[in-house]
C-alpha positions as CSV (number, residue, x, y, z in Angstrom):
1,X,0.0,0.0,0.0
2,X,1.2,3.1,-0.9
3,X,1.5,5.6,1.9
4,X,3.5,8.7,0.7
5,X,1.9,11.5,-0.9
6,X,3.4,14.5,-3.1
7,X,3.9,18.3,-1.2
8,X,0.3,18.8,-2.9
9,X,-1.6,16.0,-1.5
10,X,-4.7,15.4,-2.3
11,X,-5.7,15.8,1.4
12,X,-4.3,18.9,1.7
13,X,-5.8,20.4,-1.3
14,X,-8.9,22.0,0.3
15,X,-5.8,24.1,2.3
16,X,-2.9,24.5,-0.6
17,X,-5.9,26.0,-3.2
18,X,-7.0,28.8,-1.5
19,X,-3.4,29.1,0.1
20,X,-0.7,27.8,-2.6
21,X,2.4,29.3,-0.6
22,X,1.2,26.5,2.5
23,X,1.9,23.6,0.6
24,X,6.0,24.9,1.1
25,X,5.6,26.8,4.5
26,X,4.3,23.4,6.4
27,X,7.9,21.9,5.6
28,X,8.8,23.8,8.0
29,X,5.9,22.9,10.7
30,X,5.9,19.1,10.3
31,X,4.9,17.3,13.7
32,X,7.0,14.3,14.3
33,X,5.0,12.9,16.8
34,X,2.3,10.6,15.8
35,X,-0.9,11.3,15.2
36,X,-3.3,8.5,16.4
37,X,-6.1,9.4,14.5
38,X,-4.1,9.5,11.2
39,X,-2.5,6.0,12.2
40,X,-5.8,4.7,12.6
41,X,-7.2,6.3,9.3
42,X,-3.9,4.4,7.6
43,X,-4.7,1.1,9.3
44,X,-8.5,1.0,8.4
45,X,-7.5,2.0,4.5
46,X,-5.2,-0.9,4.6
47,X,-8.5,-3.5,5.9
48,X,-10.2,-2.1,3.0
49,X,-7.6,-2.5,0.6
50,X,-7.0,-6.1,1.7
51,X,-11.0,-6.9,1.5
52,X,-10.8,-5.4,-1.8
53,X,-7.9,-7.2,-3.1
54,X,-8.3,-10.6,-1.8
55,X,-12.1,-10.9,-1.0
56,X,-12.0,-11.3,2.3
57,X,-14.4,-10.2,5.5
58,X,-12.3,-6.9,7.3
59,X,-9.6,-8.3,10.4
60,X,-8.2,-5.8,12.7
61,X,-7.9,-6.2,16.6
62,X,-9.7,-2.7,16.6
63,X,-13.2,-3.5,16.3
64,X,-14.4,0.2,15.5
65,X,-12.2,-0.4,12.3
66,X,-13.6,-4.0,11.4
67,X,-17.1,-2.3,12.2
68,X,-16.3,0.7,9.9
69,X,-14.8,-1.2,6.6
70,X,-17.6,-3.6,7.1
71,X,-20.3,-1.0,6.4
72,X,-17.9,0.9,3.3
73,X,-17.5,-3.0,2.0
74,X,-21.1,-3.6,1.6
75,X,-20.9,-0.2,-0.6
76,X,-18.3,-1.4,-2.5
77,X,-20.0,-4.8,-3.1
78,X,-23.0,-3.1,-4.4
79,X,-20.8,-1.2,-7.2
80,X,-19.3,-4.5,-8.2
81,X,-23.1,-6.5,-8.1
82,X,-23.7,-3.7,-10.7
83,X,-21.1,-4.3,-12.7
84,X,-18.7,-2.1,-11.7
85,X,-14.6,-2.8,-11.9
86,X,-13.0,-1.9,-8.7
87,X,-9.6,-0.7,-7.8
88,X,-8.4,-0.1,-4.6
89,X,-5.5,2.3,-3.5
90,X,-4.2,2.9,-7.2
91,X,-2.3,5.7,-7.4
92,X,-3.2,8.5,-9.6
93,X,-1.6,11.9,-10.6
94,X,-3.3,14.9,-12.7
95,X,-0.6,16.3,-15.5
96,X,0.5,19.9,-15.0
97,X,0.3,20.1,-11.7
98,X,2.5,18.6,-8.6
99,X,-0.4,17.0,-7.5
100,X,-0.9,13.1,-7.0
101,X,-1.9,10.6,-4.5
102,X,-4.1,7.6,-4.2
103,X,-7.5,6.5,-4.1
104,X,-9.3,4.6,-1.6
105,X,-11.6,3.1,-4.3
106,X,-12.6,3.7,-7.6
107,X,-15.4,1.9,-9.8
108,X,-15.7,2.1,-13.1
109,X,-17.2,1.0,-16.0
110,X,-17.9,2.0,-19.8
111,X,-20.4,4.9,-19.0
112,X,-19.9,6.1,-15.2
113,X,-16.5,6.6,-13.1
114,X,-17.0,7.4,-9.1
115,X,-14.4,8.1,-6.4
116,X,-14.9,6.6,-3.1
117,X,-12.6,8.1,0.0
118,X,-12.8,6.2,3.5
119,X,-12.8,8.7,6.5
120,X,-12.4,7.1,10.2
121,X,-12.5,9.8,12.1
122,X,-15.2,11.6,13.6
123,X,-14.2,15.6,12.2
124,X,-17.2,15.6,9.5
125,X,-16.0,15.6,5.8
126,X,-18.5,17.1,3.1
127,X,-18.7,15.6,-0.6
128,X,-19.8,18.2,-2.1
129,X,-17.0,19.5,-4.7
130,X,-15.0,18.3,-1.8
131,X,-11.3,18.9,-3.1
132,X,-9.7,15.8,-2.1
133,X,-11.9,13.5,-4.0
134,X,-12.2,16.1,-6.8
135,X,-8.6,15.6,-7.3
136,X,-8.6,12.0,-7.4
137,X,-11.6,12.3,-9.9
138,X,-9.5,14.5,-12.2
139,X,-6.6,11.9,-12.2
140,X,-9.2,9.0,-12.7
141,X,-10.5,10.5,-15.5
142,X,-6.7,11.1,-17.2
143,X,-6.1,7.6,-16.2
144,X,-9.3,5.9,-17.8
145,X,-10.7,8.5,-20.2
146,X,-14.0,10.4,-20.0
147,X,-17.3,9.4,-18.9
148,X,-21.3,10.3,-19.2
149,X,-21.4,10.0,-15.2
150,X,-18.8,11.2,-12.4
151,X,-19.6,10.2,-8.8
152,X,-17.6,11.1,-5.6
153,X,-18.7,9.3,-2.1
154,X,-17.5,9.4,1.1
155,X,-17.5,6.7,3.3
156,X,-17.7,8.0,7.0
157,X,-19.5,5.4,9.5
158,X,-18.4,7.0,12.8
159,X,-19.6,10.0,12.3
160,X,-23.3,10.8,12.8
161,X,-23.8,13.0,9.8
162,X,-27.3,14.4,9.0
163,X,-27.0,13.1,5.6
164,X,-25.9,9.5,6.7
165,X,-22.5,7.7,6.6
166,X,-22.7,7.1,2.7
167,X,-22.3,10.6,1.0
168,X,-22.3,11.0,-2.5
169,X,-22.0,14.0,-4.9
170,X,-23.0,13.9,-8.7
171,X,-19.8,15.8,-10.6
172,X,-21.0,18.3,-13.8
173,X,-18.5,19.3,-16.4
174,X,-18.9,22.8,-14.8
175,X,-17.7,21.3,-11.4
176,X,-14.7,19.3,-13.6
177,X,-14.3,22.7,-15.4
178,X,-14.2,25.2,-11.7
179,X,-11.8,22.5,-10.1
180,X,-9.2,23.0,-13.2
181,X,-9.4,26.6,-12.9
182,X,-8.7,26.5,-9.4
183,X,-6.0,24.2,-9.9
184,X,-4.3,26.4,-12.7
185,X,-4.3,29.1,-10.3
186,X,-2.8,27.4,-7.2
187,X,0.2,26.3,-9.5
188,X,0.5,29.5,-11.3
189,X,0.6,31.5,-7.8
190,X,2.3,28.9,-5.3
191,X,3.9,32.4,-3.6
192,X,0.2,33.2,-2.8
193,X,-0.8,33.3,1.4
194,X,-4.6,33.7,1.8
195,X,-5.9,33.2,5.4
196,X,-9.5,31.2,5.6
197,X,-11.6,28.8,7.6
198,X,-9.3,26.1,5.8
199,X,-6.2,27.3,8.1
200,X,-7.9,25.2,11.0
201,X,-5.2,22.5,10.8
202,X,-2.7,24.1,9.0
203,X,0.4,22.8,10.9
204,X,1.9,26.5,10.1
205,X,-0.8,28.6,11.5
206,X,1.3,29.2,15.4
207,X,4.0,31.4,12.8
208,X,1.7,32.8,9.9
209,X,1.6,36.6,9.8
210,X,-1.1,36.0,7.4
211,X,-3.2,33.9,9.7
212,X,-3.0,36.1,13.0
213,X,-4.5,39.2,10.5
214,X,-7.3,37.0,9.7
215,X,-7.6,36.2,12.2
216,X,-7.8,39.7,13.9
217,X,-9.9,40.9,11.5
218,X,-12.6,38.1,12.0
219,X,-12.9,39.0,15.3
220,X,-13.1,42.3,14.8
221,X,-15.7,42.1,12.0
222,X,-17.8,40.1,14.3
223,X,-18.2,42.1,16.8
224,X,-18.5,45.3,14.5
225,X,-22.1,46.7,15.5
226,X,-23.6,49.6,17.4
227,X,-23.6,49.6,20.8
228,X,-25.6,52.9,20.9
229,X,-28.6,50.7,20.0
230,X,-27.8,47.3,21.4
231,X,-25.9,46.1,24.9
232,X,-26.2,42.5,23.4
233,X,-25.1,41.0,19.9
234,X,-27.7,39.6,18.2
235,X,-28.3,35.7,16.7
236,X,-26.2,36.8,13.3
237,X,-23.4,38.0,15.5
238,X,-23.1,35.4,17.8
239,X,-23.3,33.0,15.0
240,X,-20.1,34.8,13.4
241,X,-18.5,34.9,17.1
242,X,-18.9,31.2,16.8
243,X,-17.3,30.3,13.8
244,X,-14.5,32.9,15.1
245,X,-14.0,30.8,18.3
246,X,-13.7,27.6,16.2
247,X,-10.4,28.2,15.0
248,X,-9.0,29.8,17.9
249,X,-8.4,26.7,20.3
250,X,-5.8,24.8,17.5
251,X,-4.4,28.1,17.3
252,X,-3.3,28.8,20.9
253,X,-1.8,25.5,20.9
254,X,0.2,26.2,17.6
255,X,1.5,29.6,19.1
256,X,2.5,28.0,22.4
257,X,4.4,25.0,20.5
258,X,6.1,27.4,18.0
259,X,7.2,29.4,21.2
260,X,8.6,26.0,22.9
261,X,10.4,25.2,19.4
262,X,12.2,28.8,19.0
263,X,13.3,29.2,23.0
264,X,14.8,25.2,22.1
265,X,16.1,26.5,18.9
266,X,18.1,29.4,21.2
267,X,15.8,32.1,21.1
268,X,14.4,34.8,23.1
269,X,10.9,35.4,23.3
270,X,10.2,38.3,25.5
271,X,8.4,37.7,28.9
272,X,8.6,33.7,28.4
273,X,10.6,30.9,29.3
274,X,10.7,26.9,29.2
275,X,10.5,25.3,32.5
276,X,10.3,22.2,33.6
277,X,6.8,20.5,34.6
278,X,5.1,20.2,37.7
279,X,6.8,16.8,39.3
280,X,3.7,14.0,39.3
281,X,4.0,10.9,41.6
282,X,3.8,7.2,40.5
283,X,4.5,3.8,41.8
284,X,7.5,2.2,40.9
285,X,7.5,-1.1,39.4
286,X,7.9,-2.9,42.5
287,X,4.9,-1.5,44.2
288,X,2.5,-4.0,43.4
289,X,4.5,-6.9,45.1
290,X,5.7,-5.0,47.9
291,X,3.0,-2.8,48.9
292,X,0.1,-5.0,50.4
293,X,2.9,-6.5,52.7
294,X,3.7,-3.0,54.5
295,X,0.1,-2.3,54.4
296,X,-0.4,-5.8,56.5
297,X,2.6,-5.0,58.6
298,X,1.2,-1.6,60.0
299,X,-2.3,-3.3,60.2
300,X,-4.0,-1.7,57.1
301,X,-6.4,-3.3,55.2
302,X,-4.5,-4.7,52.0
303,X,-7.8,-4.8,50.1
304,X,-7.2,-0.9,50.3
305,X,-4.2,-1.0,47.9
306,X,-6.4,-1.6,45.2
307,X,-9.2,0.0,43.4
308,X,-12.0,-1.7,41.5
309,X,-14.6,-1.0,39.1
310,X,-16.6,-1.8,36.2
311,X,-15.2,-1.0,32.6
312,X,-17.6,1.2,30.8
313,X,-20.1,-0.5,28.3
314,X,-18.3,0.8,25.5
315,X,-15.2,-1.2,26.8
316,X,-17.1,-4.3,27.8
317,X,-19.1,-4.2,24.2
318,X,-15.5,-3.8,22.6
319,X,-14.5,-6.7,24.0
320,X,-17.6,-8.9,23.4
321,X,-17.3,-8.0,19.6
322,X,-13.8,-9.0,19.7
323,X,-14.2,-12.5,21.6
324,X,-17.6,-12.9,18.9
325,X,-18.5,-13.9,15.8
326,X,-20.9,-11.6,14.3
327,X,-24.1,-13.2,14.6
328,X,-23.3,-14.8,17.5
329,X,-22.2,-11.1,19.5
330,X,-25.7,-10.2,19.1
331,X,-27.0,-12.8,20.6
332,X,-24.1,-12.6,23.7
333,X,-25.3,-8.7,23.6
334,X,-28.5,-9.1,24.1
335,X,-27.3,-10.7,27.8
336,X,-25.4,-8.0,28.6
337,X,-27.5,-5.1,27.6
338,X,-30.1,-5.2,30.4
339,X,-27.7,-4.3,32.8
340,X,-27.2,-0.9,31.2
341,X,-29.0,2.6,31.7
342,X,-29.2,4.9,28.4
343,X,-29.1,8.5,30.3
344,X,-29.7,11.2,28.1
345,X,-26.2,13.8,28.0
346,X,-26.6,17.4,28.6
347,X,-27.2,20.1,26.1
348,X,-24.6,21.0,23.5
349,X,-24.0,23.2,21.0
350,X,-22.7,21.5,17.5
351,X,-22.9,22.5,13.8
352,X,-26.4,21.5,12.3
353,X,-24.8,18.5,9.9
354,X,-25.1,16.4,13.2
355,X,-27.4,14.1,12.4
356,X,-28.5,13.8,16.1
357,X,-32.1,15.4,16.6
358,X,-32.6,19.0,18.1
359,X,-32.5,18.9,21.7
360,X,-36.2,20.1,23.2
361,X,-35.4,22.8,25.8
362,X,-37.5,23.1,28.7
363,X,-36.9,26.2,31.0
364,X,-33.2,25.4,32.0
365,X,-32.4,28.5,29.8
366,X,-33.2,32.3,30.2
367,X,-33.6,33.8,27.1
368,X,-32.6,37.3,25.1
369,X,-34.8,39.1,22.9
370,X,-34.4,37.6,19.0
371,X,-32.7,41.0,18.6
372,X,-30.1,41.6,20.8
373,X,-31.4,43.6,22.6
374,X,-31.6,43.9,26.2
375,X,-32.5,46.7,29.2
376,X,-29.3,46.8,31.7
């Protein structure tokens, strides 16, 4: 399986073509520690492309992964019921342009050609003219010539999206025609910073000039209303202050990294220093053994040493799905089940592609006029 991608990788693209300069400025940014939802994103590919290859039902000892590529299998065995040739993880590259990468799946026959993209993770990814899969689209169709009918799909079955795990988007010649224009000008302008919503995990963001503007101005914009006829910002307003606040949290993190690399890199940053952390206490490895024995020796109770309780049905149902066979985990389940209590979480306040239903307030909440505006 092929796991390198080129500067411009597909999975970047959303970033480099509003923001060419990025795809050279993160060289300098890269994160060598690992990134365990990445990892996991690169394991579950590889069950897929094994199932694919070799026909076989998904094995992994992470069940949420055997549980995930069993639901984007059964969409793949669909396409290839109807006729469809599959490939799985073939590389692909669009001429004129430094961009390449490889596909999850594609399926293709002599009228259609569609893109499917796995995505483990839980951070929602929209198909629409989403650039990623329009990428590999654009190489699929230099690799296999055109088609009546383009398709992209993402396959996301952890997260609870409003329009299911199974998204797909129908691709016009106008949408094949915007996506080479945007192309042409990323490559054509690849000294180009331009700060956007698409910075959010831009691994340059704690250093960019460019960014902390934006990122200024958002605020500012946000907040740009007259307080001689309002004490309190109105729904539009606060709906702006939200999107402004969803970028901020990565972005403190980012500033307070790049400060730790340039004090270790022998710089000076005004007012700051590196310390070391707060000392934490632990057991030693001999603990365990020796422990109970001075507990009994000064007349404590060596049932005290240790601390019991029950694994959280998530953990318990993990392992029930990794000691059973399919069929025969439902039927274990349905054991185990009547010893748990569904209780409802508390309110909270996500983006409306959540597929979860609207919460129905009672009176926990006060409430401001639909205007803003308030007496004080």
């Amino acid at each position: 399986m092929t796991q390198q991608h080129s500067d411009w990788a597909p999975s970047s693209l959303a970033r480099i073509l509003s923001c060419p300069a990025s795809a050279e400025a993160v060289k300098l940014f890269k994160s060598e520690e690992d990134n365990e939802a990445a990892n996991l994103g690169t394991e579950a590919a590889k069950v897929l492309e094994d199932c694919i290859m070799f026909g076989i039902e998904p094995q992994h000892e992470d069940v949420e992964i055997v549980e995930g590529i069993r639901i984007a299998l059964e969409y793949v065995n669909e396409r290839i019921r109807e006729g469809y040739e599959i490939y799985a993880e073939k590389k692909l590259s669009i001429p004129n342009s430094p961009i390449w990468g490889t596909a999850d799946v594609i399926a293709v026959d002599d009228r259609s050609l569609e893109i499917a993209d796995y995505k483990h993770g839980y951070v929602p990814v929209e198909v629409k003219l989403n650039a990623q899969l329009m990428a590999y689209l654009r190489g699929a169709i230099y690799e296999f010539g055109e088609r009546k009918k383009y398709k992209i799909t993402v396959l996301q079955p952890r997260y609870d999206h409003r329009d299911g795990p199974i998204r797909s988007y129908l691709v016009t010649e106008v949408d094949i025609e915007w996506f080479d224009n945007e192309v042409k000008w990323a490559v054509e302008n690849q000294d180009v910073f331009k700060a956007g919503k698409h910075c959010k995990y831009c691994p340059a963001r704690g250093a960019c000039n460019t960014f902390a503007v934006y990122i200024s101005n958002m605020g500012h914009s946000a907040l740009a209303y007259d307080l001689t006829n309002s004490h309190t910002f109105d729904d539009n307003t606060l709906a702006r202050l939200l999107d402004f606040s969803d970028l901020i949290p990565g972005w403190i993190n980012e500033l307070r990294k790049e400060g730790l690399k340039r004090i270790f890199n022998n710089r000076e940053i005004p007012g700051y220093k590196v310390v070391t952390g707060k000392v934490t206490r632990e057991w030693g490895e001999s603990a365990p053994e020796n422990l109970p024995t001075l507990y009994e020796k000064h007349g404590l109770p060596t049932n005290a040493v240790w601390e019991r309780k029950l694994a959280s049905p998530a953990t318990v149902e993990k392992h029930f799905k990794a000691h059973y066979k399919r069929q025969e985990f439902k039927d274990k389940w349905e054991e185990v089940k009547e010893y748990i209590e569904n209780k409802e979480g508390g309110p909270s306040l996500v983006k409306d592609i959540d597929g979860r239903p609207k919460y129905m307030r009672g009176s926990e909440f006060g409430e401001l006029p639909a205007s803003g505006d308030i007496e004080l």
